[in-house]
C-alpha positions in Angstrom: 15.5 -2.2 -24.3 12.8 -0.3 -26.1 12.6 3.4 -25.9 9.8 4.6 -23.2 6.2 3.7 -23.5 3.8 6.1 -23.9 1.7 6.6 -20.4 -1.4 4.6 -20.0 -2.8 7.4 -17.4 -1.9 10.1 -15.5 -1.8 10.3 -11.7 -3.7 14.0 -10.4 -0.9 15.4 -8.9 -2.1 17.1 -5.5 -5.2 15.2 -5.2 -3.4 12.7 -2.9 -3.8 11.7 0.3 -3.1 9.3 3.2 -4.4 9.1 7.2 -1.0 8.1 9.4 -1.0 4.4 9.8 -2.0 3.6 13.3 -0.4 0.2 14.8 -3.5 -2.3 15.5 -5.7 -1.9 18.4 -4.5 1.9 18.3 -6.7 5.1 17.9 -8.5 3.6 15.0 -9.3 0.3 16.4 -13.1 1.1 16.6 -13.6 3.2 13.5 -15.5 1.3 10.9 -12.8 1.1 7.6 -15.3 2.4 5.3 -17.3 4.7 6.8 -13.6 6.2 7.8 -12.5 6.0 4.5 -14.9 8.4 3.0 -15.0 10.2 6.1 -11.3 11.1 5.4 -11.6 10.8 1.7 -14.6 14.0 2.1 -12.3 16.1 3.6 -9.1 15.5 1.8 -10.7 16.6 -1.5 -12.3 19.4 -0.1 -8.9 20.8 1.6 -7.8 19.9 -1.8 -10.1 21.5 -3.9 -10.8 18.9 -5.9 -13.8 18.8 -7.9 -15.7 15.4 -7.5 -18.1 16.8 -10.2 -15.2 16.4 -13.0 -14.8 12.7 -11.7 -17.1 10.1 -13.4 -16.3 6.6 -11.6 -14.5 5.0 -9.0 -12.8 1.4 -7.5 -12.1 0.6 -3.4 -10.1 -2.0 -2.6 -10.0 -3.4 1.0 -9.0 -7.0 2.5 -10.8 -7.0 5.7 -14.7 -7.1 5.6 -16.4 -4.8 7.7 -20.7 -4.6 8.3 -22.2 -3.2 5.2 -18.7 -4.3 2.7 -21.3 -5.7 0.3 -22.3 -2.0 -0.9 -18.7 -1.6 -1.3 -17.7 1.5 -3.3 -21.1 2.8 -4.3 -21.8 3.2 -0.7 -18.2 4.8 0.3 -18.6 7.4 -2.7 -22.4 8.0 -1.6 -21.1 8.9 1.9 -18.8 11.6 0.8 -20.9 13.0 -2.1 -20.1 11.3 -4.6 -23.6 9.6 -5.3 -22.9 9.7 -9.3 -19.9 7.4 -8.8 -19.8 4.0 -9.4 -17.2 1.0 -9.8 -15.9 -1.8 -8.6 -14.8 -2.9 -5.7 -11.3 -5.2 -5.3 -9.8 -7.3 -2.9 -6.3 -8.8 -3.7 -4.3 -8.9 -0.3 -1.6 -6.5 -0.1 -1.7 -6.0 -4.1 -5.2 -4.4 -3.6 -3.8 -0.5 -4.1 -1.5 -1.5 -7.6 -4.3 -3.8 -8.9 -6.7 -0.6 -8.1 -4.6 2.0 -9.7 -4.1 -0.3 -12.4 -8.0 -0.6 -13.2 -8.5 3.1 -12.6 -5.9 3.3 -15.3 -7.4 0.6 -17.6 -11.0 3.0 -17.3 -9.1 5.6 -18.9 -7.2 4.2 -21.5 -9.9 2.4 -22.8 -12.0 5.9 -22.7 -14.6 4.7 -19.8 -13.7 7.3 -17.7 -12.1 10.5 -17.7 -11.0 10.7 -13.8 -11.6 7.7 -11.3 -11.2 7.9 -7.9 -9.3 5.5 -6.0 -9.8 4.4 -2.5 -8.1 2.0 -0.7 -8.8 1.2 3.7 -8.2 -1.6 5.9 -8.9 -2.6 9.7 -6.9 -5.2 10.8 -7.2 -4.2 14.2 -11.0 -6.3 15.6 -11.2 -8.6 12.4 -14.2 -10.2 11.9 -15.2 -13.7 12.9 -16.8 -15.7 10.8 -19.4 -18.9 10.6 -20.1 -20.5 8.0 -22.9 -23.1 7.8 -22.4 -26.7 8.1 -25.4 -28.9 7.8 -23.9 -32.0 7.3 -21.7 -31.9 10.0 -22.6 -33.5 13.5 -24.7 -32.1 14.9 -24.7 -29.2 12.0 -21.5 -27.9 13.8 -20.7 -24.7 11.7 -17.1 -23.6 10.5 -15.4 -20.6 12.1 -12.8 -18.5 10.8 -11.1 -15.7 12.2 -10.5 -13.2 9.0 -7.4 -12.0 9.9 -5.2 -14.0 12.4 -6.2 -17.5 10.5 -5.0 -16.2 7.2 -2.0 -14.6 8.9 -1.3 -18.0 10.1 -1.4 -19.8 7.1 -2.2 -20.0 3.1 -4.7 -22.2 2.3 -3.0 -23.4 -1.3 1.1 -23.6 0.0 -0.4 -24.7 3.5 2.7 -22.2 5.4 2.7 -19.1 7.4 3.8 -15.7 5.7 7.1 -16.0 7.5 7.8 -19.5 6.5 7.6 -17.8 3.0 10.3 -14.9 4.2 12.4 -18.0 5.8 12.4 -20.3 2.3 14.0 -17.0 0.9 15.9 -16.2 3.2 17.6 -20.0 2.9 17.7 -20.1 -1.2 19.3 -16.8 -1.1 21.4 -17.5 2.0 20.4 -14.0 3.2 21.8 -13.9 6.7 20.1 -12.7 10.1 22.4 -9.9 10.1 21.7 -8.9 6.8 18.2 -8.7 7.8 18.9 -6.5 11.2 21.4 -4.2 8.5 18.3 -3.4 6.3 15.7 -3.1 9.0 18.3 -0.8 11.1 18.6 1.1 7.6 14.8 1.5 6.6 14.1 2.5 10.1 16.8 5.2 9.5 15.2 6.4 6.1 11.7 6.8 7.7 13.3 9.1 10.6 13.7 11.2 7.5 10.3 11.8 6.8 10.0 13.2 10.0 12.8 15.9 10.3 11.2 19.9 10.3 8.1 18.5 12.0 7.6 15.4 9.5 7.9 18.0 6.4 8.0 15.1 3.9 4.6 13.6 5.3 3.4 17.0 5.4 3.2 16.7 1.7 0.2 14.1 1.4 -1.0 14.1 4.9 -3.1 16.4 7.0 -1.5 17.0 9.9 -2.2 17.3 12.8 -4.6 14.3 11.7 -7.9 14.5 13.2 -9.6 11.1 15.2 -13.3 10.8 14.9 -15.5 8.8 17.3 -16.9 5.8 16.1 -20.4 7.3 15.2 -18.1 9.9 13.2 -20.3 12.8 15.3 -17.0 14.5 16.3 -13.4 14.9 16.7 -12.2 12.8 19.4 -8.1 13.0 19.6 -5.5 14.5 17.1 -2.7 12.4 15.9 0.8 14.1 15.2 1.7 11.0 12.6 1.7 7.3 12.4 1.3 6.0 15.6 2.7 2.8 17.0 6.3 3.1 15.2 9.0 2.0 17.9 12.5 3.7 17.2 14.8 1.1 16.4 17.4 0.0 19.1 20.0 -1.6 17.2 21.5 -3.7 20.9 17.7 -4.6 21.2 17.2 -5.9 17.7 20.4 -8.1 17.4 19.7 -10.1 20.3 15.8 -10.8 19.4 14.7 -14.6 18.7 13.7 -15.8 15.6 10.1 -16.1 15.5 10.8 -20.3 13.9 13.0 -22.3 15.5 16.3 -22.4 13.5 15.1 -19.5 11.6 16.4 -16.4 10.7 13.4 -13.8 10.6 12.5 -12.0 13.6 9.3 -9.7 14.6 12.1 -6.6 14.4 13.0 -8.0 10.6 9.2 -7.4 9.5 6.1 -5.4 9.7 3.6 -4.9 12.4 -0.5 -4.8 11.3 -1.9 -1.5 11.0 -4.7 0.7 10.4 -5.7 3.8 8.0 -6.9 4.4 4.4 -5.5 6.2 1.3 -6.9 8.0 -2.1 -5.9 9.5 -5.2 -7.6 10.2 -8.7 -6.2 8.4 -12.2 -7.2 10.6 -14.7 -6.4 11.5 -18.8 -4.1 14.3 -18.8 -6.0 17.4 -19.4 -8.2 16.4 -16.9 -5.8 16.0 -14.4 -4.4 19.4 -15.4 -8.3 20.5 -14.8 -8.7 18.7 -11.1 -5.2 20.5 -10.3 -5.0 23.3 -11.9 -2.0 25.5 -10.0 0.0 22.0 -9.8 3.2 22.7 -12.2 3.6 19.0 -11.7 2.7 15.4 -13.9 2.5 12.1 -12.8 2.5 9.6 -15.6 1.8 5.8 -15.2 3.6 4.1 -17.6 3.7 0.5 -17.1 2.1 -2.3 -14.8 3.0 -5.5 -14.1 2.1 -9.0 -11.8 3.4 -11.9 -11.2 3.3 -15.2 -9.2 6.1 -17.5 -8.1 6.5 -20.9 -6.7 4.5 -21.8 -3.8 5.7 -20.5 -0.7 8.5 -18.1 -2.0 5.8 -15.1 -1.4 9.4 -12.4 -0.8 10.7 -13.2 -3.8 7.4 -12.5 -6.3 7.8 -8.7 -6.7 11.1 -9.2 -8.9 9.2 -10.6 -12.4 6.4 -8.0 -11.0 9.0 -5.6 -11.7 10.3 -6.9 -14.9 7.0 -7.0 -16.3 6.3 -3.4 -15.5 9.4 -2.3 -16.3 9.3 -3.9 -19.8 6.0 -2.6 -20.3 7.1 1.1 -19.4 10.2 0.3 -22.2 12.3 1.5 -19.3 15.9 -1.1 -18.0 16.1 -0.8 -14.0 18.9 1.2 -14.4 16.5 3.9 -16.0 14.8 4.0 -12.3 15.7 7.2 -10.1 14.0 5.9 -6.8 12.2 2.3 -5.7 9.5 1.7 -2.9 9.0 -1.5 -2.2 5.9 -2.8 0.2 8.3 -4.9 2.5 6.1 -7.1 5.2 10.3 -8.9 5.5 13.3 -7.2 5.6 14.4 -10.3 3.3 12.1 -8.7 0.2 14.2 -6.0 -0.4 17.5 -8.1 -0.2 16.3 -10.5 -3.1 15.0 -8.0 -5.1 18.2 -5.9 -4.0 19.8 -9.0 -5.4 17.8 -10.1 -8.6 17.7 -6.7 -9.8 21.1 -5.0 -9.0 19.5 -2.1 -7.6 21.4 -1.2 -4.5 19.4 -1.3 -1.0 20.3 2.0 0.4 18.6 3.9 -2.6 15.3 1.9 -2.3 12.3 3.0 0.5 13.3 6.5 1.2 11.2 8.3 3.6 9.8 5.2 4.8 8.5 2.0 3.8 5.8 -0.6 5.5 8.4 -2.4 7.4 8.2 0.5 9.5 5.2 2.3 9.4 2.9 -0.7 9.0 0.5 -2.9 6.9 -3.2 -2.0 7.0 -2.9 -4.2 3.9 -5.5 -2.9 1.7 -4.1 0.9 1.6 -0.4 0.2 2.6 0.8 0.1 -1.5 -1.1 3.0 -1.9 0.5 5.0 0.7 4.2 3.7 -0.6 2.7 4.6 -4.2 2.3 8.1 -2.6 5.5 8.5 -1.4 7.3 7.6 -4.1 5.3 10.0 -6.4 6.7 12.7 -3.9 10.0 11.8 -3.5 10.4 12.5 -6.8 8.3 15.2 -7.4 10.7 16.8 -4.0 13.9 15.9 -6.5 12.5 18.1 -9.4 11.2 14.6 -11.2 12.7 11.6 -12.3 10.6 7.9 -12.6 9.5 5.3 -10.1 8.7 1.9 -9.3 6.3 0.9 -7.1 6.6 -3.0 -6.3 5.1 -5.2 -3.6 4.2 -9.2 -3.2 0.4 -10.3 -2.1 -0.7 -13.4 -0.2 -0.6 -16.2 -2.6 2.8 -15.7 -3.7 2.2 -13.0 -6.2 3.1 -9.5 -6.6 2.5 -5.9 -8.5 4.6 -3.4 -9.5 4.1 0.1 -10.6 6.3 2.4 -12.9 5.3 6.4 -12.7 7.0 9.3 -14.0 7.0 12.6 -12.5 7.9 15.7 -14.4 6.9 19.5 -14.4 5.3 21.0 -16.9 
């Protein structure tokens, strides 16, 4: 293995944030993603003291299109007063907050930009439904689609559900059901966690008690102590569930739930991340990035060459890794990458991971990203990999660094 790579970027440590995720059709069910996100995104860098004058561009990423989406990120940063921001705006399923972090890095290594903001939201809850013209049909009968529950229900290129992908893995690596409850009864075990001394670990990236808008965003309407939705797990409960196929293995207590919320943080060079936090005695480094894609339907088992690829690009062996966090829509991920990789389960998703707390899709790697940064930081240091599979059978993976300075 070689030695460690030098960073690509740096991660502004302190100038992260995340809402609580909030289980679909919950208390953000009618707040516009968007207009939420830099709603949120205003405040957290004001409690932060961050200085959106020392940032010079930005990239959103989102999944689910909401009225307006077209303006995408120079309308979210003109909303929170950011009008001399521009950038892109991305949309790769659940890989949308590593392929954003990754660009925001890219700006900066190639000198484009000093300090890029990165936003990431998602609605799943009230997806759109869309028509799509049909002329030549009889009688000019249009197309429909609804956004989110057709894609749910099926990808387009392998032609299966997201859980048939879960079950192919689940039968090439003979991963048992009970295997599955053991993980899911573990994850949920890790997440309680993050919310011992009045959820002190989510504390450190969240503002809490987290404040509701209305949907005009005209005033506070409800507080929110945390993530809201998240069931404790009742292990008698969870054994005895059906599998959601016929014959199969994965149940609706062995994966995620769809959520809402949004997330942010700036990728920067290093002195100016030093400058946008100046008291933080901490560094985030970014030292490697990688994808991949697999064979069709095997969606679970993507994030392992994701993995590889980052972690050969960071010059670091996975034994070099001090903490992983996976995004884990199956309890079945984290047992093949668990697995592939030797890393052992119980040392992977502490805190919390999106089996548990939800997948507003667009935001939820972003939020694990988050999490893993402080982990570590909370451990006096050590490095991290962020990996997570996408729709279309592909995956992303982050390695960071965190020291003090």
């Amino acid at each position: 293995m070689a030695s460690r790579a030098a960073p690509i970027a740096w991660i502004a440590y302190g100038s992260h944030w995340a809402t609580p995720f909030v289980r679909w059709q919950g208390a953000f069910a009618e707040l516009h993603s968007l207009r939420f996100a830099a709603w949120t995104a205003k405040r957290a860098l004001e409690k932060r003291r961050v200085d959106l004058g020392r940032i010079d561009s930005g990239v959103l990423g989102f999944t689910v299109p909401q009225q307006g989406s077209f303006y995408g990120l120079p309308w979210v940063t003109g909303m929170l007063g950011g009008e001399h921001l521009a950038g892109p705006t991305i949309m790769q399923a659940c890989a949308t907050s590593a392929r954003c972090v990754a660009h925001a890095a890219g700006e900066v290594a190639a000198g484009r930009s000093e300090a890029t903001l990165v936003i990431t939201a998602d609605r799943v809850s009230n997806g759109p439904q869309l028509v799509y013209p049909q002329p030549g049909a009889p009688g000019g009968a249009p197309l429909s689609e609804n956004w989110v529950l057709d894609n749910f229900g099926s990808d387009p290129f392998a032609r299966v559900a997201m859980v048939e992908t879960a079950e192919n893995c689940a039968a090439k690596w003979g991963i048992t059901r009970e295997e599955q409850d053991d993980v899911t009864l573990q994850r949920y075990a890790q997440y309680a966690y993050g919310l011992a001394d009045v959820r002190a670990f989510h504390r450190r990236f969240m503002d809490l008690p987290f404040e509701v808008p209305d949907p005009r965003f005209a005033k506070v309407n409800a507080t929110l102590d945390g993530d809201e939705g998240v069931q404790p797990a009742d292990e008698a409960k969870l054994r005895v569930l059906k599998p959601v196929r016929d014959g199969g293995t994965v149940t609706y207590g062995g994966q995620t739930h769809p959520a809402d919320g949004n997330a942010g943080l700036v990728v920067a060079s290093r002195e100016r991340a030093r400058a946008l936090c100046p008291k933080s005695q901490v560094e985030v480094a970014l030292l490697g990035v990688g994808q991949a894609r697999v064979e069709p339907a095997f969606m679970p088992a993507a994030p392992v060459p994701a993995a590889n690829a980052a972690l050969e690009k960071a010059g670091l062996a996975i034994e070099q890794i001090d903490a992983v966090k996976s995004h884990n829509p199956f309890a079945v991920n984290d047992i093949v990458f668990a697995r592939e990789t030797g890393f052992p389960l119980d040392r992977m998703n502490n805190f919390g991971c999106s089996l548990v707390w939800g997948h507003p899709q667009g935001p939820t790697g972003l939020r694990a990203l988050i999490e893993l940064i402080e982990e570590l930081a909370s451990r006096g240091g050590g490095r991290g990999l962020f990996h997570g599979c996408a729709a279309g059978d592909s995956a992303m993976a982050l390695v960071v660094e965190v020291t003090g300075r």
